[in-house]
N, CA, C and O atoms as a Maestro MAE file, in Angstrom:
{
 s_m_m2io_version
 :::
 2.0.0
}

f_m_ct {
 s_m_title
 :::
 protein
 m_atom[220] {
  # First column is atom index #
  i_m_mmod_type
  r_m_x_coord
  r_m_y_coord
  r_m_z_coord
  i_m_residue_number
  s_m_chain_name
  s_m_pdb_residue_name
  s_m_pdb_atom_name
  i_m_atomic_number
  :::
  1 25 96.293 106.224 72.102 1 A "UNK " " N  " 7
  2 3 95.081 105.952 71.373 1 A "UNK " " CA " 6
  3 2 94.075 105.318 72.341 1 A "UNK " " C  " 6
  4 15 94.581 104.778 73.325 1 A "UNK " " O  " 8
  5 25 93.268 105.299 72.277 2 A "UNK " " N  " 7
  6 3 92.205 104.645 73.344 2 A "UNK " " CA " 6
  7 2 91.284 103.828 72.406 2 A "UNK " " C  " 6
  8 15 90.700 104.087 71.354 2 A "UNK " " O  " 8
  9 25 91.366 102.932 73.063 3 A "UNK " " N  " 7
  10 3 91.160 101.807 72.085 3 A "UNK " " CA " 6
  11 2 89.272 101.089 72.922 3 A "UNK " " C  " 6
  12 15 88.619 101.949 73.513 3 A "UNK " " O  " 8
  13 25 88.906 100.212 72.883 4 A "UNK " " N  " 7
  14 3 86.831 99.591 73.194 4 A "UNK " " CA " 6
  15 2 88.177 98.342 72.432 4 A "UNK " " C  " 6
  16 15 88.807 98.244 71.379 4 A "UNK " " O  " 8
  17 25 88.020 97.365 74.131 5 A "UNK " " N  " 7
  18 3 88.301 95.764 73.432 5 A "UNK " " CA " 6
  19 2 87.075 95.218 73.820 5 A "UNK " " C  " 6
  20 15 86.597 95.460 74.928 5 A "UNK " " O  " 8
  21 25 86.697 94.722 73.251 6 A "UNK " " N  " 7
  22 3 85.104 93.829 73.402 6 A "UNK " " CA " 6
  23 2 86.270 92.148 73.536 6 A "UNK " " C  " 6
  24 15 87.349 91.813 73.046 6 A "UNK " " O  " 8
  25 25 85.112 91.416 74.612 7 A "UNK " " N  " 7
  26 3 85.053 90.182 75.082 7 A "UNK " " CA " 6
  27 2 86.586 90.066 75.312 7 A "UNK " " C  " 6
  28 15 87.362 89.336 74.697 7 A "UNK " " O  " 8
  29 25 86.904 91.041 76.449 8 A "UNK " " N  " 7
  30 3 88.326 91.105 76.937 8 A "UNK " " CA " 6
  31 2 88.606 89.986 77.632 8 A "UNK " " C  " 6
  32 15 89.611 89.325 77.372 8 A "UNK " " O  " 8
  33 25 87.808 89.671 78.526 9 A "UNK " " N  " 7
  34 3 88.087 88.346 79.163 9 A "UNK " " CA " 6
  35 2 87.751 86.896 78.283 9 A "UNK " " C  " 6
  36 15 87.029 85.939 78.560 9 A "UNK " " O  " 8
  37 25 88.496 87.154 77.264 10 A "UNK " " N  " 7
  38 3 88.030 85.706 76.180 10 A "UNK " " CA " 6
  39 2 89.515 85.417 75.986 10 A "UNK " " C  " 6
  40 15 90.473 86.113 76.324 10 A "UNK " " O  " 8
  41 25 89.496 84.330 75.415 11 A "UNK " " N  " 7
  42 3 90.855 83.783 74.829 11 A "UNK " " CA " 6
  43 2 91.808 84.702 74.426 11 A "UNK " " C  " 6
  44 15 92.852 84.998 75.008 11 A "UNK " " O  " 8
  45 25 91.205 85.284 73.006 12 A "UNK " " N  " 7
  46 3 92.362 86.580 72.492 12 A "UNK " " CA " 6
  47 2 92.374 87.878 73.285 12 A "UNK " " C  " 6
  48 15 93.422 88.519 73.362 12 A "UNK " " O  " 8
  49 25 91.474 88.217 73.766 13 A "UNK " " N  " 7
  50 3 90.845 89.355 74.681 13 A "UNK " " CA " 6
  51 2 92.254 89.890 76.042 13 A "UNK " " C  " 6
  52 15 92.840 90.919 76.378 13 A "UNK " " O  " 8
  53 25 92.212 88.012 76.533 14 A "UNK " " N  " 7
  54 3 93.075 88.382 77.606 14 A "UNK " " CA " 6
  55 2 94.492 88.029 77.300 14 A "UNK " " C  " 6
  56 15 95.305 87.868 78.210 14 A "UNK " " O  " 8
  57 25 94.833 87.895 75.941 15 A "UNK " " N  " 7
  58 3 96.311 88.142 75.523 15 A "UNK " " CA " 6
  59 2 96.692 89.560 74.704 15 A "UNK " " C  " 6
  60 15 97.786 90.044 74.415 15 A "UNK " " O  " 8
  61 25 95.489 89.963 74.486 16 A "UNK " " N  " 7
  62 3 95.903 91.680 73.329 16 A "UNK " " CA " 6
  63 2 95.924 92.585 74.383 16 A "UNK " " C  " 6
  64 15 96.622 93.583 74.201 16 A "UNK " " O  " 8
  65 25 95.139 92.457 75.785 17 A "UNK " " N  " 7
  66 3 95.157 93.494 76.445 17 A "UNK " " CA " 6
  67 2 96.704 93.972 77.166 17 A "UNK " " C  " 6
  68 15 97.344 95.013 77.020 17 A "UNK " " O  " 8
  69 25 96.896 93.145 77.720 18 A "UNK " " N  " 7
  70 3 98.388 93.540 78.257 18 A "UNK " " CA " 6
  71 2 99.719 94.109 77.087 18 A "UNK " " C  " 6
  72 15 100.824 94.593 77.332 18 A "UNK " " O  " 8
  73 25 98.984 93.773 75.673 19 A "UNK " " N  " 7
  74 3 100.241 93.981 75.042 19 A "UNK " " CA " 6
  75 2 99.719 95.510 74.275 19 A "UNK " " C  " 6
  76 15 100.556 96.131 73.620 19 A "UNK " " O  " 8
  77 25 98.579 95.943 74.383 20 A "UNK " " N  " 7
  78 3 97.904 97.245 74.468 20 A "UNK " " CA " 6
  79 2 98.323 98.110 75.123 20 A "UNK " " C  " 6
  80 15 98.566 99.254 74.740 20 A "UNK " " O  " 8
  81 25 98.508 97.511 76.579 21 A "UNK " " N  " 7
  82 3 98.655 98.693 77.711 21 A "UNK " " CA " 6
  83 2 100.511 98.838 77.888 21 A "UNK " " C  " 6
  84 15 101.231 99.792 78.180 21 A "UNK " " O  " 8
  85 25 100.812 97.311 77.531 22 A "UNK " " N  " 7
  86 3 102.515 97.920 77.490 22 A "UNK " " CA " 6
  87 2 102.809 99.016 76.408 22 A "UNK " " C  " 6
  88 15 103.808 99.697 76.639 22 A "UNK " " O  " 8
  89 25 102.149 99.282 75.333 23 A "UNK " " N  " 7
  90 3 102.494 99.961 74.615 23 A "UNK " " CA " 6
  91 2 101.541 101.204 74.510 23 A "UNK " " C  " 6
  92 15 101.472 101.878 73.482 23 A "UNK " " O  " 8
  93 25 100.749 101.485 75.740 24 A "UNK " " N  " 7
  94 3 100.500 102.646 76.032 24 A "UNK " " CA " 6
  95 2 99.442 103.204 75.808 24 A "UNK " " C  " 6
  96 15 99.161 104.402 75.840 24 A "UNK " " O  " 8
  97 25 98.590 101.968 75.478 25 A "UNK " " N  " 7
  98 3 97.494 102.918 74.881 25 A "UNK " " CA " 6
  99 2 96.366 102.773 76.061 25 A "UNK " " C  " 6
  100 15 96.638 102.080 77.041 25 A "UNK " " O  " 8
  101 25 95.035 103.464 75.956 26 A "UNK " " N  " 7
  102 3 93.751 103.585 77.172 26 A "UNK " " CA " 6
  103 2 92.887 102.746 76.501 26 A "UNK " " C  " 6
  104 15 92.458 102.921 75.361 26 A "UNK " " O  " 8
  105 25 92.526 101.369 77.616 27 A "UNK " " N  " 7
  106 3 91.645 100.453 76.639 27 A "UNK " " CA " 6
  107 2 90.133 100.486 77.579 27 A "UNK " " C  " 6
  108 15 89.936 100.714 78.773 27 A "UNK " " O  " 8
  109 25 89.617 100.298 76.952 28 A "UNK " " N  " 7
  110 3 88.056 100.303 77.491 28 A "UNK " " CA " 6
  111 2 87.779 98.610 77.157 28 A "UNK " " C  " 6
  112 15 87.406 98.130 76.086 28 A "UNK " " O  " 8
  113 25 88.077 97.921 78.386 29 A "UNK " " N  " 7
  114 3 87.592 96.153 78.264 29 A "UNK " " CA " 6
  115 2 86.120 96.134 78.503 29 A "UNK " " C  " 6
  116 15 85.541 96.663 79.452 29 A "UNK " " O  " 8
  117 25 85.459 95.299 77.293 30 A "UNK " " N  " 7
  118 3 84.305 95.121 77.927 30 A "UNK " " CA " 6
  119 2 84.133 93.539 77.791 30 A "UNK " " C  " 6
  120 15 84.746 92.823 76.999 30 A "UNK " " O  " 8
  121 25 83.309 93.195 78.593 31 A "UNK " " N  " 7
  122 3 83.088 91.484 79.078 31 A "UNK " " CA " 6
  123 2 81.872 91.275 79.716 31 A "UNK " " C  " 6
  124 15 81.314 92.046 80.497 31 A "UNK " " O  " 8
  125 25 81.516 90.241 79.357 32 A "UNK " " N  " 7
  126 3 79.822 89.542 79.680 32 A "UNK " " CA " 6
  127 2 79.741 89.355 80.943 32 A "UNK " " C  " 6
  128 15 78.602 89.561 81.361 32 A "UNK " " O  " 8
  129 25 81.030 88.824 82.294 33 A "UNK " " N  " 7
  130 3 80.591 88.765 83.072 33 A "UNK " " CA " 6
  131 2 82.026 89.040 84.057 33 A "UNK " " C  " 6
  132 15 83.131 88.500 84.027 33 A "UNK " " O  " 8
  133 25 81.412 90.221 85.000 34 A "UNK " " N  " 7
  134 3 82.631 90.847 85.945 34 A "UNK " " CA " 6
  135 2 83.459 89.628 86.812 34 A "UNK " " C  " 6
  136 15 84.532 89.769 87.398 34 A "UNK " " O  " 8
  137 25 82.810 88.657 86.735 35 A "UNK " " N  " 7
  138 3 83.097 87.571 87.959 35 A "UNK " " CA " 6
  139 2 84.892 87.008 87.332 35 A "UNK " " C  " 6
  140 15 85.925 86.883 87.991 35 A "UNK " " O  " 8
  141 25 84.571 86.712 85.417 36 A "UNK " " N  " 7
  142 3 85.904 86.001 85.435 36 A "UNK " " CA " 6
  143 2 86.832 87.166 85.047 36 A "UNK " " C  " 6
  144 15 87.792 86.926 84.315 36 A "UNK " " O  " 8
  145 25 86.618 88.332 85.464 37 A "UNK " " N  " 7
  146 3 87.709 89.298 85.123 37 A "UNK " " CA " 6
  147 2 89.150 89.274 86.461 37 A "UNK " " C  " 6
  148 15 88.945 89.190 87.672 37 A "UNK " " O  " 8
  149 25 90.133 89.344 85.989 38 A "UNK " " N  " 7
  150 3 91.232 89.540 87.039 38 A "UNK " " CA " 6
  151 2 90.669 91.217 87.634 38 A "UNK " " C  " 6
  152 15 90.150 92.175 87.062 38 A "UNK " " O  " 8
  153 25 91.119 90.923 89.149 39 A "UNK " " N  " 7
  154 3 90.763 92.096 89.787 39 A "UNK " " CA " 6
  155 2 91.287 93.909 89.555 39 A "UNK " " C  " 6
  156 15 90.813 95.023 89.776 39 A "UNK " " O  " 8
  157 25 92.688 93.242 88.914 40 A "UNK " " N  " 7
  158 3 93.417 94.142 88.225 40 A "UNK " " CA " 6
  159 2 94.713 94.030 87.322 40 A "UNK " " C  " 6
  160 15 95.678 93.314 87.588 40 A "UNK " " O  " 8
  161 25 94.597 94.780 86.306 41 A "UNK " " N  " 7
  162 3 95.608 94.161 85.502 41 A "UNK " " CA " 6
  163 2 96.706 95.282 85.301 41 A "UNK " " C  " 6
  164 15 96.269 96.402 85.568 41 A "UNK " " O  " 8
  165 25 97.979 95.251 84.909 42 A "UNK " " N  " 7
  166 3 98.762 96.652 85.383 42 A "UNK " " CA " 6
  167 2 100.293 96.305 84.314 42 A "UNK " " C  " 6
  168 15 100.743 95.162 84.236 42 A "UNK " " O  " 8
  169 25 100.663 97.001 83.878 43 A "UNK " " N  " 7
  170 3 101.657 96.758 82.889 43 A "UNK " " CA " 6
  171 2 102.543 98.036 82.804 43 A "UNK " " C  " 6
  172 15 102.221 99.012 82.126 43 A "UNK " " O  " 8
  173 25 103.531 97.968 83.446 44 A "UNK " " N  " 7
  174 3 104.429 98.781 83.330 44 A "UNK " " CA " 6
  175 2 103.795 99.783 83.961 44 A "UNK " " C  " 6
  176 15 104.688 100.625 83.863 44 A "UNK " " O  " 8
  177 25 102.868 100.367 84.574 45 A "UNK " " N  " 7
  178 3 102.327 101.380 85.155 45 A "UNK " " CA " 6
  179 2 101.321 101.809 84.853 45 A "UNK " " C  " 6
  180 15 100.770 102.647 85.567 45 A "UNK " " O  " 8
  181 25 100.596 101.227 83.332 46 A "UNK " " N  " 7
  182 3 99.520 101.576 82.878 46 A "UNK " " CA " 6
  183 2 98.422 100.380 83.055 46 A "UNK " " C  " 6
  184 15 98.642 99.181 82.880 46 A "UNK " " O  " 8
  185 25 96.927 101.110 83.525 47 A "UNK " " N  " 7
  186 3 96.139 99.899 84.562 47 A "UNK " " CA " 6
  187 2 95.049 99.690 82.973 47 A "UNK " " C  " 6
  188 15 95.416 100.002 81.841 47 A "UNK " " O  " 8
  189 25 94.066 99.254 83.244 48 A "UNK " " N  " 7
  190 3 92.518 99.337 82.137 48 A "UNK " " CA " 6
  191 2 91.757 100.312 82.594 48 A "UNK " " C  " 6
  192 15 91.324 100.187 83.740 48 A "UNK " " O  " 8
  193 25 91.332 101.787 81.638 49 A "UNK " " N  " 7
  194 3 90.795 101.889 82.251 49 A "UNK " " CA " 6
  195 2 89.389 102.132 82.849 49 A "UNK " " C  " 6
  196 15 89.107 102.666 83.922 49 A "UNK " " O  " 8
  197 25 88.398 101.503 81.700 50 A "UNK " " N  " 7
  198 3 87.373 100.832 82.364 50 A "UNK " " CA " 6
  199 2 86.418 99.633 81.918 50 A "UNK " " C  " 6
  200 15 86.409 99.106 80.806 50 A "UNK " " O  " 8
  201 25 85.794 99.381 82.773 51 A "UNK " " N  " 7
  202 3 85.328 97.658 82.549 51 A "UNK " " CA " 6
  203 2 83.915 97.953 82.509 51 A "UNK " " C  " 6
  204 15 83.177 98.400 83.387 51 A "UNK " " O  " 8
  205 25 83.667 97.584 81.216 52 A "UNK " " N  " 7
  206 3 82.590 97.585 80.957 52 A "UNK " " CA " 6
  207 2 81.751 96.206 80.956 52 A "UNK " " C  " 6
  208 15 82.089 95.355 80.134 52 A "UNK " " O  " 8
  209 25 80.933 96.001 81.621 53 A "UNK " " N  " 7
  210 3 79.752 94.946 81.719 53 A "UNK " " CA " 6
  211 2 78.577 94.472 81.076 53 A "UNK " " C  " 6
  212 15 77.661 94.872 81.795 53 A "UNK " " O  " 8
  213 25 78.196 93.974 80.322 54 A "UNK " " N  " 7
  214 3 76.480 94.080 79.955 54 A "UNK " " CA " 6
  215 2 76.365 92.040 79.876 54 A "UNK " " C  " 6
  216 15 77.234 91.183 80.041 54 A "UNK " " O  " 8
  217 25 74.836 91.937 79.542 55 A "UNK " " N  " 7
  218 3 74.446 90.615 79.562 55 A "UNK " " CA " 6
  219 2 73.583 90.048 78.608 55 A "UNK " " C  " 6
  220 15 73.274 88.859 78.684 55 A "UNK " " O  " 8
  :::
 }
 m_bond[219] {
  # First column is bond index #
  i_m_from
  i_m_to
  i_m_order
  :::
  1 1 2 1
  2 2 3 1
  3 3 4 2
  4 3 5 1
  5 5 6 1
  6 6 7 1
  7 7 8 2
  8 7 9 1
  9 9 10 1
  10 10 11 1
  11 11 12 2
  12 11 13 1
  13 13 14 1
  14 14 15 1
  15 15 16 2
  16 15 17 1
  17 17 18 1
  18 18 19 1
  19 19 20 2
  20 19 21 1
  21 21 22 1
  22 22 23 1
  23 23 24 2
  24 23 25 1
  25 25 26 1
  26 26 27 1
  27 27 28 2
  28 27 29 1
  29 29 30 1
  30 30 31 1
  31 31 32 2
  32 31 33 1
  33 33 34 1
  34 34 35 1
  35 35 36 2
  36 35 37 1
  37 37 38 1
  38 38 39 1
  39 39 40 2
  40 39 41 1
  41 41 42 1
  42 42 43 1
  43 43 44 2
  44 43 45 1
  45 45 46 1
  46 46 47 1
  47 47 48 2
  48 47 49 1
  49 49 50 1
  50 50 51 1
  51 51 52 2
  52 51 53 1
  53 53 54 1
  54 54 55 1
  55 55 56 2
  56 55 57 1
  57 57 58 1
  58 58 59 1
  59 59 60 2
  60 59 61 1
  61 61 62 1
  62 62 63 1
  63 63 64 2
  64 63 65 1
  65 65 66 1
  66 66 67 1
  67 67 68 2
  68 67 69 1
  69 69 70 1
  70 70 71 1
  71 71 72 2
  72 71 73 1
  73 73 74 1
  74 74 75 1
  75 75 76 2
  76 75 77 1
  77 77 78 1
  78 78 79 1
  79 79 80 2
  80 79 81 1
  81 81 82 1
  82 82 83 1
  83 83 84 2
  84 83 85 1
  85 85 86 1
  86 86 87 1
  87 87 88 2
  88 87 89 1
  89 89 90 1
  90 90 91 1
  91 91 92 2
  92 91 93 1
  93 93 94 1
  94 94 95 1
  95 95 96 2
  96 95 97 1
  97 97 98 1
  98 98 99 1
  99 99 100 2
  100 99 101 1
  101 101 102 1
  102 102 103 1
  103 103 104 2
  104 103 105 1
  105 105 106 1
  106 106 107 1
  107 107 108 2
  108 107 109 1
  109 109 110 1
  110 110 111 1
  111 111 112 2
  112 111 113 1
  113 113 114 1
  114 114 115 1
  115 115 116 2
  116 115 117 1
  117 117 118 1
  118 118 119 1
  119 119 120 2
  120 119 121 1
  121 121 122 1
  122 122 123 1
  123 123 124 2
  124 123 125 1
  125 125 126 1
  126 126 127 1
  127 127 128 2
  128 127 129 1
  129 129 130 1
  130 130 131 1
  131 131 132 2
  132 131 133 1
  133 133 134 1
  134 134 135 1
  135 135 136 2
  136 135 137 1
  137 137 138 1
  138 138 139 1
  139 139 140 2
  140 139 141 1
  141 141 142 1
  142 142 143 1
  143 143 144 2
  144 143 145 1
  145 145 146 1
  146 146 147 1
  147 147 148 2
  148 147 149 1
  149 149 150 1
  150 150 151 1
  151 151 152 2
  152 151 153 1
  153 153 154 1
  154 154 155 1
  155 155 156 2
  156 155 157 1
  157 157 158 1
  158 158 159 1
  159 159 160 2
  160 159 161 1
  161 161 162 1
  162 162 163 1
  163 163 164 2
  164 163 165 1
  165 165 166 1
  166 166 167 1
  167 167 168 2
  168 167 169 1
  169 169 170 1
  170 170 171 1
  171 171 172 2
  172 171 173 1
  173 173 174 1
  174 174 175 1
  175 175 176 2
  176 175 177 1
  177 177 178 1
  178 178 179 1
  179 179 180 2
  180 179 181 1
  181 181 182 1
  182 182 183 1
  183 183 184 2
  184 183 185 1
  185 185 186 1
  186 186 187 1
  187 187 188 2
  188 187 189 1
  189 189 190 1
  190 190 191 1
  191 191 192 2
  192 191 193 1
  193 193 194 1
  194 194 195 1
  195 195 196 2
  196 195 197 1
  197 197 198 1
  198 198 199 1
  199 199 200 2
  200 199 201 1
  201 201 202 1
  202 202 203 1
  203 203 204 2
  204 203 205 1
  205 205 206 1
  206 206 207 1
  207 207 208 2
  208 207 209 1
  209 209 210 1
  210 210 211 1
  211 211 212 2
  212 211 213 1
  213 213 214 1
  214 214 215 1
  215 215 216 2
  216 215 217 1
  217 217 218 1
  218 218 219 1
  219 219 220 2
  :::
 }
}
């Protein structure tokens, strides 16, 4: 399923994502600012796969 997580790098943001991608699905993170994002995040073989930005 491909999933749009909005304010991925937030509290709940950066605990649903990893448990998203262990279970396989394509997430589209988006977050206010690229700086506090981890450079890469990777779960069992499946990465994010894309980071969306705005301000």
């Amino acid at each position: 399923m491909h999933i749009l997580l909005t304010g991925a790098n937030g509290y709940i943001g950066q605990r649903l994502l990893p448990v998203l991608l262990e279970q396989g699905h394509t997430v589209f993170a988006c977050v206010r600012n690229k700086s506090g994002w981890p450079p890469t995040i990777t779960t069992n073989g499946s990465t994010c796969s894309r980071l969306i930005s705005w301000r």
